[in-house]
N, C-alpha and C positions, 0 to 999 in steps of 0.2 A: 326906517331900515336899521336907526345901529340899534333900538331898542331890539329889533329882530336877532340882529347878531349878540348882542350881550348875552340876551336868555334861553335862543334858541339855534344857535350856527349846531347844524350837519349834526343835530338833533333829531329823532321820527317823534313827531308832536299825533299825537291819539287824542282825537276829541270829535264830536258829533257833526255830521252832514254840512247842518248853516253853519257852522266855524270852519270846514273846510272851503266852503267855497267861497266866503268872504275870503279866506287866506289865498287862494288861486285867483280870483280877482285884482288882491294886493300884489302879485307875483307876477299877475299878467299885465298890468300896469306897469312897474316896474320896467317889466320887458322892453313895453311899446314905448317908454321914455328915455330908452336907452342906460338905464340904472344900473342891470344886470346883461348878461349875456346868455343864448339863447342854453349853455349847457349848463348853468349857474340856475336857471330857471326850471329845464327840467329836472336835474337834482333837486331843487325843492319841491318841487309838482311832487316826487317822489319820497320825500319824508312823509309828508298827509299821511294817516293812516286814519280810517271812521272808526271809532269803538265800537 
């Protein structure tokens, strides 16, 4: 996660399909372990963008 924040905090990350959903995987883990909170979560659901 802080690698996430160094390179990519409240960034829109544009990159293909399986890199998104790895990353919503990452985000939805996260979630379920109480790392982030649920509007912290969809704000990043919502950077994603597929090229």
């Amino acid at each position: 996660m802080e690698v996430y924040k160094e390179h990519f905090e409240d960034k829109e990350i544009f990159t293909d399909k399986k890199v998104i959903c790895k990353l919503m995987k990452f985000f939805l883990d996260c979630y379920e372990n109480n790392y982030i909170t649920k509007p912290v979560l969809m704000n990043k659901l919502g950077l994603l963008k597929e090229d």
